[in-house]
C-alpha positions as CSV (number, residue, x, y, z in Angstrom):
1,X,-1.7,18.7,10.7
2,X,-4.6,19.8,8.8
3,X,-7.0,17.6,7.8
4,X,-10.1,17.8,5.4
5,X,-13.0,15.7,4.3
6,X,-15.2,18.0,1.7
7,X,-18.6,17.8,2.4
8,X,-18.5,15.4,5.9
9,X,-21.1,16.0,8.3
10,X,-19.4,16.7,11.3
11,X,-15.6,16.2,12.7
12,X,-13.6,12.4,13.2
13,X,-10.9,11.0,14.7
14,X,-9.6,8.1,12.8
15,X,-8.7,5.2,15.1
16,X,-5.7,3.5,14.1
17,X,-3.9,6.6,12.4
18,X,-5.2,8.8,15.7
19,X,-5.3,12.0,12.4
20,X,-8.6,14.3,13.3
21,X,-10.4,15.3,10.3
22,X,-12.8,18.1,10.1
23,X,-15.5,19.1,8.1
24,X,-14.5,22.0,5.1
25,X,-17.6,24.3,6.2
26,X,-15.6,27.0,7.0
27,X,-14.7,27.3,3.0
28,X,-17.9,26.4,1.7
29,X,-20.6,25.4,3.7
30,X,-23.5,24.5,1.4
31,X,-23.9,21.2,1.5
32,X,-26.3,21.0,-2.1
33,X,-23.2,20.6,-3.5
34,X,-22.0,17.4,-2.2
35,X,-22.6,14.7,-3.9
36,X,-22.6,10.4,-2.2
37,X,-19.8,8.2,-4.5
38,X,-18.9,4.4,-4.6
39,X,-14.9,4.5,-4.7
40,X,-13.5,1.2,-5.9
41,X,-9.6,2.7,-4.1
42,X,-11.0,4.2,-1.4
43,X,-13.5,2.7,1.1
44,X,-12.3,5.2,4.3
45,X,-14.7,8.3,2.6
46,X,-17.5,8.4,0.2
47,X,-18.7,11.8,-0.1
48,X,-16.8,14.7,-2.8
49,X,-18.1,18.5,-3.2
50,X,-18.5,19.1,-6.6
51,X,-18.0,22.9,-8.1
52,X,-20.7,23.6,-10.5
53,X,-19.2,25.3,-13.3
54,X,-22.0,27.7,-14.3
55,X,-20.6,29.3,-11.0
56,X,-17.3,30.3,-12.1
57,X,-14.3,28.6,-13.4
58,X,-11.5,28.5,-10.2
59,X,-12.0,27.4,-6.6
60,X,-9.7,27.2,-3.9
61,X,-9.3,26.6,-0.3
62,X,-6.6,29.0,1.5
63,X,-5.2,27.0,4.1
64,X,-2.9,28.9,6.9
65,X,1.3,28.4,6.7
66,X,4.2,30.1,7.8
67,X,6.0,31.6,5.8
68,X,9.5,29.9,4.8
69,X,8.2,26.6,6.4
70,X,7.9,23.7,3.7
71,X,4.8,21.6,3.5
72,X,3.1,18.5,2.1
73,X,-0.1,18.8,0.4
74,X,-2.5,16.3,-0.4
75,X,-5.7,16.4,-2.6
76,X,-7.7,13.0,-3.3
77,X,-10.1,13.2,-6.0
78,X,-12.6,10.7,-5.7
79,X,-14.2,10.7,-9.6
80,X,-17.4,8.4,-8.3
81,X,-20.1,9.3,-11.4
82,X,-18.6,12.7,-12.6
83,X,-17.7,11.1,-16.2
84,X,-16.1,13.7,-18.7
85,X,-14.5,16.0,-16.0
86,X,-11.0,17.3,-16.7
87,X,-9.4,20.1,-14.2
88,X,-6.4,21.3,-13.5
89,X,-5.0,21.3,-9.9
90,X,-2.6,24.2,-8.8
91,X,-0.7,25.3,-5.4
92,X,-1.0,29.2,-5.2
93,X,-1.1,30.0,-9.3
94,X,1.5,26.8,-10.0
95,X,-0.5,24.1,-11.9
96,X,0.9,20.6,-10.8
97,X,-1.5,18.1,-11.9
98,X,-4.5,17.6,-14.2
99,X,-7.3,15.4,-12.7
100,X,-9.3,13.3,-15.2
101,X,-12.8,11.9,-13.8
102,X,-11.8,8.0,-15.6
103,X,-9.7,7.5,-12.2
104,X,-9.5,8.1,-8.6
105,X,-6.6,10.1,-8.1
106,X,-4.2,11.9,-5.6
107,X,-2.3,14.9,-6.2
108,X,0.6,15.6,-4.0
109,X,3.0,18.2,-3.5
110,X,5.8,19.2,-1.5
111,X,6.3,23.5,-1.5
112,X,7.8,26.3,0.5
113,X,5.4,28.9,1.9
114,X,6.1,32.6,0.7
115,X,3.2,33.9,2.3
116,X,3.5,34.8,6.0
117,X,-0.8,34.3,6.2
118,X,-2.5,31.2,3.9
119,X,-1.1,29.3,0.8
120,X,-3.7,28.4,-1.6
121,X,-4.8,25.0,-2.7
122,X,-7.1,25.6,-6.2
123,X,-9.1,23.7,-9.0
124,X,-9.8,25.1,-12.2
125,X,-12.1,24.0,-14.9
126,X,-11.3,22.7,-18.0
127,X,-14.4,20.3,-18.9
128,X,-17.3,19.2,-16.8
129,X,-17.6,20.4,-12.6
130,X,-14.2,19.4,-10.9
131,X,-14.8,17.7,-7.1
132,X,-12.4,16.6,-4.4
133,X,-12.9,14.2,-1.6
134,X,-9.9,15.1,0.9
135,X,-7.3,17.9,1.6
136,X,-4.2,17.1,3.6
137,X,-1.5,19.6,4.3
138,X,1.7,18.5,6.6
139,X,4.8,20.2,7.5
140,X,7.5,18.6,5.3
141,X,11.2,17.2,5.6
142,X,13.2,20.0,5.2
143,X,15.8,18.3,2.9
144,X,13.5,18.2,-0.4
145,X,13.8,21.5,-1.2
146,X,17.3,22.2,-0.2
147,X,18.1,21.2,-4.2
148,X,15.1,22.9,-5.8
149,X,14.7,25.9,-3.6
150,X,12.2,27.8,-5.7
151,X,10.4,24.8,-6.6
152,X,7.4,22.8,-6.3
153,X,8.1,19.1,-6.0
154,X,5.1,16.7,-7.3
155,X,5.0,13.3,-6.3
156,X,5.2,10.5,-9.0
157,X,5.7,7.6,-6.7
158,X,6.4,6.5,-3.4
159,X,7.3,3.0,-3.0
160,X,7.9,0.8,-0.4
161,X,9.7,-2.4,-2.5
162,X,9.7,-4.8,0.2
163,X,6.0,-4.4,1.1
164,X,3.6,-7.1,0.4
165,X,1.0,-5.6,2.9
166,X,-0.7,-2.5,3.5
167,X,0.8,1.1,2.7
168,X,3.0,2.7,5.8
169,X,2.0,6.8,6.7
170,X,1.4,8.7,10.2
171,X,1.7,7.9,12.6
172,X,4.8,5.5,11.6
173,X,6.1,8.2,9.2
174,X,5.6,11.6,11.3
175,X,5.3,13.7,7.9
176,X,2.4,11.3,6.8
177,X,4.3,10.4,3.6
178,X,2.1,7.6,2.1
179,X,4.5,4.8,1.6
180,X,2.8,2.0,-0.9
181,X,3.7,-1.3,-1.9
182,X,5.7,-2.4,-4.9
183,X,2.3,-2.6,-7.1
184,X,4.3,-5.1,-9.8
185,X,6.9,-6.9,-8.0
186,X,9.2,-9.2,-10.5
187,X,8.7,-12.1,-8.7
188,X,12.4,-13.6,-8.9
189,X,13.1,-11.0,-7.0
190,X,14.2,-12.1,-3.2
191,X,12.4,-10.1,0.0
192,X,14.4,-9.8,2.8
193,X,13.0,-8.6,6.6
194,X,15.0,-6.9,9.4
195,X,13.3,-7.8,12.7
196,X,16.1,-5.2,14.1
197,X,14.3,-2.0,14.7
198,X,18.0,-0.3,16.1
199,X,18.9,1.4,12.8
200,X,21.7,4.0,13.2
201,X,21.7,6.6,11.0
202,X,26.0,8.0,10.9
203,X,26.0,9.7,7.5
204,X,24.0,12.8,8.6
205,X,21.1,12.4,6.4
206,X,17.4,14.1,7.8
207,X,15.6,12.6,5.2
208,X,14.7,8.6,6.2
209,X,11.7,6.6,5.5
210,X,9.9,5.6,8.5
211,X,11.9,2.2,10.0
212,X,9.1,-0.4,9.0
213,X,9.6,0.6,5.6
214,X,13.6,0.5,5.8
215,X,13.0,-3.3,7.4
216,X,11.7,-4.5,4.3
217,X,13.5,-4.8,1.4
218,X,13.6,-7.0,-2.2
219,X,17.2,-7.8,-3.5
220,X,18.7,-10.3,-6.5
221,X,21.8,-11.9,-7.2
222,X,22.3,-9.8,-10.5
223,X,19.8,-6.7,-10.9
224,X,16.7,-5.2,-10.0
225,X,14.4,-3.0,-12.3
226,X,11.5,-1.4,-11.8
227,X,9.5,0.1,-15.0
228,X,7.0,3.0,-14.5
229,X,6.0,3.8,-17.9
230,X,2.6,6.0,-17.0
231,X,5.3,9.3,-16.6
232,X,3.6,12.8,-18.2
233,X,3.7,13.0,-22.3
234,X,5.5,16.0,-22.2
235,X,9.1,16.2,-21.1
236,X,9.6,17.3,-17.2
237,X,12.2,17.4,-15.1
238,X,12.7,14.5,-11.9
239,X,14.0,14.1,-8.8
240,X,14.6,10.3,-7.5
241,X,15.3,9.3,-3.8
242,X,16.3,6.0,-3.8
243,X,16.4,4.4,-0.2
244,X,18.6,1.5,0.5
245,X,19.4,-0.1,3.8
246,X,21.9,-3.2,4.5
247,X,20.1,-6.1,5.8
248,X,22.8,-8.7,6.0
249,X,25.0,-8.2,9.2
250,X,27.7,-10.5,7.3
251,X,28.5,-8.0,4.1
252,X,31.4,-5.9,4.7
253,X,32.4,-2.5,2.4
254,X,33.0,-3.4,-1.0
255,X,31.2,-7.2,-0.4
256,X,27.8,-5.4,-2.1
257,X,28.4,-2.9,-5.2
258,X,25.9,-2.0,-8.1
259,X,25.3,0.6,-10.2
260,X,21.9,2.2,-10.5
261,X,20.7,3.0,-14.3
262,X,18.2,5.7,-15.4
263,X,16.5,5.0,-18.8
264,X,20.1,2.7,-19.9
265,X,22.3,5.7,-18.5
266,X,24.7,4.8,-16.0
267,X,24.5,7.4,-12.9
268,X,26.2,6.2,-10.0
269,X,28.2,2.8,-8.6
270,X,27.2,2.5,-4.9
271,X,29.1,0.8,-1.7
272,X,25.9,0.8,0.7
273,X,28.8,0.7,3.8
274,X,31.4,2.4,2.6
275,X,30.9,5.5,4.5
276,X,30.7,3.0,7.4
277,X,26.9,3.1,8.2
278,X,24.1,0.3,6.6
279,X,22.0,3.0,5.4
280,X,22.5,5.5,2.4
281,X,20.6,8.0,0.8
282,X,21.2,8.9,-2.9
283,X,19.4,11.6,-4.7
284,X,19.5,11.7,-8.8
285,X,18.2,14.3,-11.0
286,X,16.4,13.2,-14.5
287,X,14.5,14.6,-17.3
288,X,12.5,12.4,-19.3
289,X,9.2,11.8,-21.2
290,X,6.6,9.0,-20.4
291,X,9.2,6.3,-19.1
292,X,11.6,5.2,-16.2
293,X,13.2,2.6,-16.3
294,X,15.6,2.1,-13.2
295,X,17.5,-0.6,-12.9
296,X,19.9,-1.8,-10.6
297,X,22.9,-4.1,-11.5
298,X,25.8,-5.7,-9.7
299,X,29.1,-4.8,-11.0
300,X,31.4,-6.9,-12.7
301,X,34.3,-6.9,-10.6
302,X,33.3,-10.3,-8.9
303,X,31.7,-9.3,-6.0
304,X,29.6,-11.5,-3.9
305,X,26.1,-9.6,-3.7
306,X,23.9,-8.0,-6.3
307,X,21.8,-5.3,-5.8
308,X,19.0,-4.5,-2.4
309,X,16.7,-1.7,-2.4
310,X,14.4,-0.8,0.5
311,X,12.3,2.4,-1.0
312,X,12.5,5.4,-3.6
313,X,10.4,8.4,-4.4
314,X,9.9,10.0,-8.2
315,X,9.2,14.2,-7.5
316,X,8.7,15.8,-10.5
317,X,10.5,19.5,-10.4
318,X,7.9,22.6,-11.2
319,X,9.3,26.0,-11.0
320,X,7.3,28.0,-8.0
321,X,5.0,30.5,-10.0
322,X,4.7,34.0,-8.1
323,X,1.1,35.3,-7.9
324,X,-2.2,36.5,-6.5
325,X,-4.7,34.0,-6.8
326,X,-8.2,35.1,-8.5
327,X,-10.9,32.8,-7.9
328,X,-14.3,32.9,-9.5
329,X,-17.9,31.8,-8.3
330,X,-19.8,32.5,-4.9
331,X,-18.5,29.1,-3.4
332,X,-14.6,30.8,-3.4
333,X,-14.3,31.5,0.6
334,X,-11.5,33.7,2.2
335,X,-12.1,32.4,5.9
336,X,-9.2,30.5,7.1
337,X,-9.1,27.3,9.7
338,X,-7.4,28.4,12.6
């Protein structure tokens, strides 16, 4: 794990996720640049290095991977009192977010490293200085990328449905996926808890959400929906993970079947057990525009239970841009964190 809080005084060791953070002074260690910020979303850091744009117009930090190995990579943007900044956000030359100073916000990806020596992490200007708080880079499940091979995966969403807490990550989830709850929960939805922490896995599948998300789930007689309707304007492609895990002991094959809707569009029917293990996996592929709507619905066959869901993930698919990296202004470092 590498860990980074821009502009921190000196090195920490967070006590209940046990994750060491360190200082970014071996990218830029002038500290005039830093600037103290009051964070309505984020109370754990309070501090963001801000890039003064008379400097130059790119930054990056060039963080050390393998090459062939696939990674996470997290970037929190902390906007504190930086109004009328707008930058773009890139891994190596692939722009995969735009960072607007009226909100707090993370960017995420999920890539695989073509360089054998450092993959870099970059901001570039479009209005006003652009700032960053934190910089996270984990190795990551394998399986993401075994559909989008020469792709960089953005993260949407990560939701854990059944949550009414606090959001899961390390050391629970050993990739540090940030699991967070179900922000707008329909409440005549049911919750259901698993106290049973023995969950077999028979179906072969690597990628599985960390076990105190899969012990929390919401379910319904007839259907489930959840609306995210804050999607990118223009229209992108999506991958979906959807998560699911049979809580009730009693249901046998065939005793629970739904179909899952994307945007009205029927895509699958699903028997949780009928490969004969209570969890399943399922993986869609979507393009859309501003909306998803995903709904879950029992069938009309007369079976007994409607529809449970313990988790999902919205990726959004960018094709992996080849390139060198040309950063501008004196702050732009080339020293790597060993």
């Amino acid at each position: 794990f590498l860990s980074i809080q821009c502009c921190a005084d000196s090195n920490v060791t967070e006590p209940y996720t046990n994750i060491s953070w360190t200082t970014d002074a071996n990218w830029y260690p002038d500290h005039r640049n830093c600037q103290d910020i009051t964070a309505a979303n984020d109370t754990d850091y309070d501090k963001a290095r801000v890039f003064g744009s008379h400097l130059g117009s790119k930054w990056c930090y060039n963080l050390t991977t393998s090459k062939d190995q696939d990674y996470l990579i997290r970037g929190t943007f902390l906007s504190g009192s930086l109004p009328g900044t707008l930058f773009n956000v890139l891994i190596g030359v692939t722009p995969v977010g735009l960072v607007n100073s009226s909100d707090d916000t993370e960017v995420e990806g999920v890539f695989k490293a073509t360089n054998n020596d450092y993959t870099d992490f970059c901001l570039s200007k479009e209005n006003g200085d652009p700032y960053i708080s934190k910089l996270e880079l984990r190795p990551s499940n394998p399986d993401y990328l075994k559909r989008e091979t020469s792709s960089i995966l953005k993260l949407i969403d990560r939701v854990d449905v059944g949550n009414t807490g606090s959001e899961i990550r390390y050391p629970h989830d050993p990739y540090d996926r940030i699991w967070k709850p179900e922000p707008n929960p329909d409440q005549t939805d049911n919750l259901t808890t698993l106290s049973d922490t023995n969950i077999t896995v028979s179906n072969g599948s690597i990628i599985l959400p960390p076990i105190q998300v899969l012990q929390t789930a919401r379910t319904h007689p007839e259907r489930l929906e959840f609306l995210h309707n804050d999607l990118d304007t223009g229209y992108y492609e999506y991958d979906l993970y959807l998560y699911f895990l049979e809580h009730n002991e009693t249901v046998q094959a065939g005793q629970r079947v739904f179909d899952i809707y994307i945007n009205d569009e029927k895509r699958q029917e699903l028997d949780i057990l009928a490969d004969g293990s209570r969890y399943s996996v399922v993986v869609l592929n979507f393009t859309a525009h501003r909306l998803l709507n995903l709904t879950m619905i029992k069938t009309s066959n007369g079976y007994q239970f409607g529809p449970i869901c313990s988790a999902y993930e919205i990726l959004q698919v960018h094709p992996w841009v080849q390139g060198t990296v040309q950063a501008e202004g004196r702050f732009y470092s080339t020293s790597k964190k060993p």
